[in-house]
N, C-alpha and C positions, 0 to 999 in steps of 0.2 A: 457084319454087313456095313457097307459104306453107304451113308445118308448125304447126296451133296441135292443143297440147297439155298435159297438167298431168304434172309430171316423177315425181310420185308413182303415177300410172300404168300398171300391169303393161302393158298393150293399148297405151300409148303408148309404150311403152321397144320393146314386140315392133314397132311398127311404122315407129319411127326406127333400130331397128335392121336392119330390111329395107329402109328408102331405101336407108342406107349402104352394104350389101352389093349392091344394084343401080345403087348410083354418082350415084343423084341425088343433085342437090343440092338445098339447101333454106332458107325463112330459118325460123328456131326462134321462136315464140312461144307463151308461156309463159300459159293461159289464165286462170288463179289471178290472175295477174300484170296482165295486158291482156286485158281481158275484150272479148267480141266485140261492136261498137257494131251498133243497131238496124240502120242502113244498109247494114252486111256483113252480119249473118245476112238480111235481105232476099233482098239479090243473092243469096250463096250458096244461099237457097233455092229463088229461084228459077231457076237455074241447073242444080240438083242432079238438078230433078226428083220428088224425094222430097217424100213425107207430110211436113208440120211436126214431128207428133208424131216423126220421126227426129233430128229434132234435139236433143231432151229427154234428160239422160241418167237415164233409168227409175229405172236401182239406185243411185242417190244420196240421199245422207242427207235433202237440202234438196225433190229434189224430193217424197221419202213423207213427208215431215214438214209440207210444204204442201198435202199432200192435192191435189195437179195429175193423180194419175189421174183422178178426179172430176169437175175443173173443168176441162180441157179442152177436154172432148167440146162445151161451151158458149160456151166463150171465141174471142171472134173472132181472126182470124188475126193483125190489128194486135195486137190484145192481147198474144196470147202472144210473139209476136217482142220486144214491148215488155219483156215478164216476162224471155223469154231474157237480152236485154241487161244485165240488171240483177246477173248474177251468173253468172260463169264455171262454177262447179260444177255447175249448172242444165243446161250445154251437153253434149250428147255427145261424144265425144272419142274418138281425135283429128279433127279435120278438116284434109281438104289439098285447098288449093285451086291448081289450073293451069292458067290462062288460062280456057275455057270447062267444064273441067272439075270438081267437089265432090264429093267423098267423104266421108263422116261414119260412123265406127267404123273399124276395121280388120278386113278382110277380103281375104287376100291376093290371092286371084283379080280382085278388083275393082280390087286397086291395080295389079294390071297394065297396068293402061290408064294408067298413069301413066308410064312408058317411053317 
């Protein structure tokens, strides 16, 4: 399972600290660090399920200071995935991705499925 997340992250400490205690394993990357390329948030989106706009993390500096509430609602889906890629902070977090499975925040009920 691939664990990306940013280590200053309250939501991503609680939720690498629930792999551990359920014994998954996992490879760590570090979003800050290795930002997620066009290609993967693709797939992962579409894999996930989920609205685009879940992937965006709302309460970040980068995204209210870009004014992307605004510009979304207009911005094609290429677009935005393109915007994602372009900066880790931008991404919601954590995501974990397990074979056909994606999850994007932490939500423990949800990560159940990850067992």
């Amino acid at each position: 399972m691939k664990f990306i997340c940013y280590s200053k992250c309250s939501t991503c400490k609680k939720a690498q600290d629930w792999l551990d205690e359920q014994g998954i394993t996992y490879e760590l990357r570090d979003i800050k660090v290795e930002n997620p390329t066009y290609e993967e948030l693709s797939e992962w989106y579409r894999l996930s399920g989920l609205p685009l706009k879940r992937f965006f993390n709302t309460s970040g500096l980068l995204y209210k200071s870009m004014e992307l509430k605004d510009k979304l609602p207009t911005m094609p889906e290429e677009e935005q995935l393109r915007l994602l890629a372009t900066d880790g902070m931008l991404v919601k977090r954590p995501i974990a991705v397990r074979g056909d499975k994606v999850l994007v925040g932490f939500k423990e009920k949800e990560w159940e499925a990850l067992k």
